[in-house]
N, C-alpha and C positions, 0 to 999 in steps of 0.2 A: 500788606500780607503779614508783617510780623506782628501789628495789631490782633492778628488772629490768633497769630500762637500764643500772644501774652495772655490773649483773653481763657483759650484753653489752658494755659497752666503747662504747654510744651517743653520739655527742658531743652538744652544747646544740642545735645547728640541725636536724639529726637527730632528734631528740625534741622540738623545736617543730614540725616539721613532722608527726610522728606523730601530735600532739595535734589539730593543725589537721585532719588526715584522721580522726579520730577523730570531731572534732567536727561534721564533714561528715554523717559515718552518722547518728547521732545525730537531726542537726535533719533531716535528709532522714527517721526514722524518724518523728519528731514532727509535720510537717509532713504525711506520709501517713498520722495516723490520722480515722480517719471523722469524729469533731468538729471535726477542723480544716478543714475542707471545709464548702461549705453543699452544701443536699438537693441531690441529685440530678448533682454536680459529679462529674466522673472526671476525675483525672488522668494520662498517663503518668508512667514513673518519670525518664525524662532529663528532662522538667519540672520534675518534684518535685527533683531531684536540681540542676539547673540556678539553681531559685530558692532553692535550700540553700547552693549555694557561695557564689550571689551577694547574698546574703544577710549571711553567715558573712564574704563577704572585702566586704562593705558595698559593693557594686557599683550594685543597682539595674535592672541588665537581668533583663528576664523574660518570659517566652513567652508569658505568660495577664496579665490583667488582675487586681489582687490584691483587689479593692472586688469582683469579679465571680465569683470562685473561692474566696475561706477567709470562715470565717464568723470573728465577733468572739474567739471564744477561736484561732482557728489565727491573726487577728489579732497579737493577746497574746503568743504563740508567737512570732511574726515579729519581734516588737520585742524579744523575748527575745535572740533570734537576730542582730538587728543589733545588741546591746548588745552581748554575748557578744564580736560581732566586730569591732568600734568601737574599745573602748577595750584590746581584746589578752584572748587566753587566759591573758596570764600575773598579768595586773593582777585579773581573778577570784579565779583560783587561790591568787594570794596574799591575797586578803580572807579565800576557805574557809580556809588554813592558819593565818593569826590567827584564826578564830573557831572553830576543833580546836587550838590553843594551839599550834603545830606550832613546831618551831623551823627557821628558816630558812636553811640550811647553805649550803658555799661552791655545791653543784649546783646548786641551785635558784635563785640569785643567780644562775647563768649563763646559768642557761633566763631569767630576768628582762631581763637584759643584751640577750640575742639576741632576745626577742621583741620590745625597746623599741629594741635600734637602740644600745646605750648602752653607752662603751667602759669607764669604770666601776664595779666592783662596789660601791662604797660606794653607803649613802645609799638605795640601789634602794628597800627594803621602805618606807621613807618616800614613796621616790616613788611606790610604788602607790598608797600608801592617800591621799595628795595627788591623784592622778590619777582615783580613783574618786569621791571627795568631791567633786571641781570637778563632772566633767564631769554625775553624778548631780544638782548644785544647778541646773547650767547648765538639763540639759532637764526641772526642775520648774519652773525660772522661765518660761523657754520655752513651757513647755505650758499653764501658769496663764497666760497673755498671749495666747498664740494663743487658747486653749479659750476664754477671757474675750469676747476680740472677737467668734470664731466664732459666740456667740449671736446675732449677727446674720443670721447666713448661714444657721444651719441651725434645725430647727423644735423640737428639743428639747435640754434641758441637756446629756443623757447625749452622741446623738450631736456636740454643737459641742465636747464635754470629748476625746473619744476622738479628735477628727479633730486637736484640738490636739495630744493627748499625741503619737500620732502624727507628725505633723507633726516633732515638737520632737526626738524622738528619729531620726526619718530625717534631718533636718537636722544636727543637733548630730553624728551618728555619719557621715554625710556620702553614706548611707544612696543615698539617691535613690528611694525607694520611697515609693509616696502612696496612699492610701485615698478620694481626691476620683474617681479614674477616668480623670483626664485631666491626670496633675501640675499645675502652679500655675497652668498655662494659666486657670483661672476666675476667678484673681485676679491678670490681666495688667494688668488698670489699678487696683489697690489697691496702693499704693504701701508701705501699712503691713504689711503683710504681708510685701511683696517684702524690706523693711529688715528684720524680724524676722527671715526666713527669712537673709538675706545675715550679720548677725551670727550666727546659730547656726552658718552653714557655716563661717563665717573661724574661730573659735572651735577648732572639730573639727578643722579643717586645719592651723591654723597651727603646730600642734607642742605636744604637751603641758610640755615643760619651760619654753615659752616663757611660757604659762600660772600657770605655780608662780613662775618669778621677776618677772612684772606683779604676781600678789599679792603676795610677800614686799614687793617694790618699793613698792605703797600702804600696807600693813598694817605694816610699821617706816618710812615717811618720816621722819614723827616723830620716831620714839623715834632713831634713829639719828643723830648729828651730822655722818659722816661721809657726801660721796656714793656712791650707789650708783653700782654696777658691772655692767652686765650681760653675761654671756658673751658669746662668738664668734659660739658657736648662735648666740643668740637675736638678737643684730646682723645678722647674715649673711639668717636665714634668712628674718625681720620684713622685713627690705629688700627683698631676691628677693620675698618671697610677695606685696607689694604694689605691686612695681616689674610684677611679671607681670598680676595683678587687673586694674590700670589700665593697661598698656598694650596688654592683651585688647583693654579696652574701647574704647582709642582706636582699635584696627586694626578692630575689629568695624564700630564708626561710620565710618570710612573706608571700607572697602568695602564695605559697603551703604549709604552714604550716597547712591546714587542706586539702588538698588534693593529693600529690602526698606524701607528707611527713607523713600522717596520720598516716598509722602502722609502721614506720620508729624509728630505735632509734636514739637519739641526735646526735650519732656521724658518723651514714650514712646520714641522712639527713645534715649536716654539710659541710660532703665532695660530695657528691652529689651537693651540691651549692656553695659550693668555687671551686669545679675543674671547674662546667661550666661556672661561673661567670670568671675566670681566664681562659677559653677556647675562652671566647669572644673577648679576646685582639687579636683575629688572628690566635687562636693556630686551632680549628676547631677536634679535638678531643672530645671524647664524653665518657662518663661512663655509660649513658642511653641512651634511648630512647628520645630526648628532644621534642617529640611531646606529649610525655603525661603530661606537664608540662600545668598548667593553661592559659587559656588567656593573664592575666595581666604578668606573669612570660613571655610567649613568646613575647611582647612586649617589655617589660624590654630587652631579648638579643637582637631584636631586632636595638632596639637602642644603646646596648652596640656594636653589630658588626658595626654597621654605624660609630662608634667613633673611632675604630681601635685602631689600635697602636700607636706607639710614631713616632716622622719622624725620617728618617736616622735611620731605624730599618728595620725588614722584613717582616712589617705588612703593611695592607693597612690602606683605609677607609680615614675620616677627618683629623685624627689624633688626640692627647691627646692635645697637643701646642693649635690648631685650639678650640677645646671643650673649654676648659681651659679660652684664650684670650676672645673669645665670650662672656663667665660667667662676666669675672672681667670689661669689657665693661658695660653691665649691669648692674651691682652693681655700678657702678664708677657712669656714666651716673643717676642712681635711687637719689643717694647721691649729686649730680649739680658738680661731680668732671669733669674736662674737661679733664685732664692728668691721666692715667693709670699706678700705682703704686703698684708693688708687689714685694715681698724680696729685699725691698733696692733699689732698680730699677727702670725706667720709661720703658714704651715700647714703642718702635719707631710704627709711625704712619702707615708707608709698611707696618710694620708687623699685625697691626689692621686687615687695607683693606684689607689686602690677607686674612687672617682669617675669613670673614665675606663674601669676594666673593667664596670662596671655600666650605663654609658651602652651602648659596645659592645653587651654582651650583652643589653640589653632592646630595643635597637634590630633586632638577628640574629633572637629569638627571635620579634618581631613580625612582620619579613620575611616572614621560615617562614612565619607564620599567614596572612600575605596574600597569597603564594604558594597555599598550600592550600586556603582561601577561597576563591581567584577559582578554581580548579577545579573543589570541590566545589557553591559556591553560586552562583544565576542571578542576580545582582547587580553593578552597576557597581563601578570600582574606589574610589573615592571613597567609597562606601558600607559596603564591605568595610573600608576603613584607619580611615573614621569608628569601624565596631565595633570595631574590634582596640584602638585606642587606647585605647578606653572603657574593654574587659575588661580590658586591663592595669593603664589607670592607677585601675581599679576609681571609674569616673565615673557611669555608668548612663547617658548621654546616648547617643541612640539616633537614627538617621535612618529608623524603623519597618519593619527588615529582622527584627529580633529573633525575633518571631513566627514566620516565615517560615524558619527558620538550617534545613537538612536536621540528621539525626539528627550526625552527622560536625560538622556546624559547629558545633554546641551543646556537643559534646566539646570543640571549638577553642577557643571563649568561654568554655566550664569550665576550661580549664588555663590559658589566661591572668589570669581572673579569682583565681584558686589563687596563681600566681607573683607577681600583684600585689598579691595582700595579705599571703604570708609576705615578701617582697621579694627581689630579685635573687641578693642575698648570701646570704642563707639557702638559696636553692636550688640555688648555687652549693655550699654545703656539705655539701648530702645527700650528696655523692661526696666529700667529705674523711674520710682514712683517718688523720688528725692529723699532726701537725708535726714531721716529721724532720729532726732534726738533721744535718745537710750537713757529710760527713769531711774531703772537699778543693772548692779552687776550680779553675776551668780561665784560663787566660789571656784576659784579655778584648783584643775585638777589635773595633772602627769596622763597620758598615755603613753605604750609603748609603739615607738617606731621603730622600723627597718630591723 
């Protein structure tokens, strides 16, 4: 197959995105065969087809109830399908080609590159198999924990095991997808749950490389004399992802602290706002009902789902890097700094523009959606920006219009959902024709800004 692309002259983003629509058909063909369904269930195909992308780009939103419409093997399927899309089509791909002995050439590194966000071609094939290792130990441990306690709650081993494995793999993959019927809402006041669920989501979110140097970082302490060093990334992005988690939480508890939180004691109103605030990085899990949460609080997730997760992680949205650079631009800029300095650091100037054209364009491209939205669907607006945000930043958290999207809106939340999980830049390159070399320069010249 890649034979083919070479031969058309496809570039790396180009053929990630193929694969990605590829893989769409696929689980949407898998998903509509009659075993995956229990008796007597029909579904439409923009359903079928809706809970494939969202699925695929680990979103979470979905028209049907999933405990009420697939039986235990369309199940099975689904976890397949959010694994698949969790940890990247490229991170598979390259375990299938070490276990066909495949040799891994400069193409294929590039497709690795562009699915993982990663400016580097070294290193990668390690970083797969690094990448599959964790996150697979992460949601056995997960599932053996949840499934464990689970015996409490439900009447037999098999289902307290599956509601775990479950559980561990929509969490960990940040998934937002539950087999309870009613996400965590049953376990709003089990605290131990909420904390197991909250570490799988940080986990999933916070960036896979940031994962690989915490282990290096325990696993040589020891042996190493010298201190460790942890990149930019993982500085940067560590900071942001838990500067935004807790300061969700505080805005959450501020403004519904006289209203949803009213008769609430200190320690459900707490977790009530730290699970959701920590929900918003992509996890798309819920403890309530997050429509009866104030104005200003659903704006707030809002914008936290728009920020997503970290890159090279299994979250969508801008990402925490993009947020992050944008801010210290600002400050830099406000201060007459012209070089962008943080932990010790300069930031390369790529990295800026891509930061700033990717904000731009995910903020346009939602616009449009909530533009279209409020035309197509009988829905407030606040409703409408709550879903768009989701679908992008591929969150799953939902103010229970989903159900309800006309045939047109479900198209709307399938393309966003799609762009949030190949991400901006990727989709930005479907239309790159490659890199030409530029004969002459024109004289540059001053305009007036701001």
């Amino acid at each position: 197959m890649l034979k083919i692309f070479k031969k058309n002259s496809l570039k790396p983003p180009q053929i990630i995105v193929l694969f990605y629509l590829i893989a769409v058909i696929v689980s949407t063909l898998l998903l509509s065969l009659p075993f995956a369904l229990k008796p007597g269930v029909h579904l439409k195909f923009i359903d079928i087809l809706f809970i494939a992308v969202s699925g695929l780009s680990v979103t979470g939103l979905s028209p049907v109830s999933i405990v009420d419409t697939f039986s235990t093997t369309g199940i099975f399927i689904l976890m397949f399908i959010l694994q698949f899309g969790g940890i990247g089509i490229m991170t598979l791909g390259t375990f299938l080609w070490l276990l066909m002995k495949k040799k891994i050439g400069l193409k294929e590194r590039q497709l690795i590159a562009t699915d993982q966000n990663q400016s580097n071609l070294s290193g990668l094939v390690k970083l797969m198999r690094q990448i599959l290792i964790i996150i697979l130990l992460i949601e056995l441990i997960g599932a053996l924990i949840l499934g464990t306690y689970f015996l409490t709650y439900f009447s037999t081993w098999e289902e307290a095991y599956l509601q775990g494995l479950f559980a561990s793999v929509s969490a960990t993959t940040n998934a937002g997808f539950d087999i309870t019927g009613n996400s965590l809402i049953p376990f709003a006041h089990d605290y131990f749950v909420q904390i197991i669920n909250i570490v799988l989501l940080t986990l999933g979110a916070i960036g896979f490389p940031v994962l690989i140097e915490l282990k290096d970082f325990f696993l040589h302490r020891k042996d190493n004399k010298q201190s460790h060093h942890f990149s930019l990334y993982t500085k940067l992005t560590t900071v942001t992802f838990f500067l935004l988690m807790f300061g969700g939480t505080f805005l959450i508890l501020l403004f519904d602290f006289n209203h949803y939180f009213a008769n609430k004691s200190w320690h459900e109103s707490l977790f009530y706002a730290f699970f959701q605030s920590s929900s918003t990085r992509n996890g798309g899990l819920a403890t309530m009902d997050v429509s009866h949460f104030s104005r200003p609080t659903l704006l707030v997730l809002c914008l936290l789902m728009f920020i997503g997760a970290s890159p090279s992680s299994v979250g969508g949205g801008v990402r925490t890097t993009t947020f992050a650079v944008n801010w210290l631009v600002i400050f830099s800029f406000a201060r007459g700094r012209k070089n962008i300095k943080v932990f010790g650091r300069e930031l390369h100037e790529d990295d800026i523009r891509k930061s700033f054209v990717v904000s731009f364009l995910a903020f346009f491209i939602c616009f449009i959606a909530v533009i279209i939205l409020s035309e197509t669907e009988p829905f407030n607006m606040l409703e409408i920006m709550f879903e768009v945000s989701s679908a992008f930043g591929t969150t799953g958290l939902s103010m229970g219009i989903t159900p309800d999207l006309s045939f047109t809106g479900k198209i709307i939340i399938i393309i966003l959902m799609f762009i949030g999980r190949i991400g901006i830049l990727s989709f930005i390159f479907i239309f790159n024709r490659g890199n030409k070399q530029e004969s002459y320069r024109y004289p540059r010249e001053r305009v007036i800004i701001g």
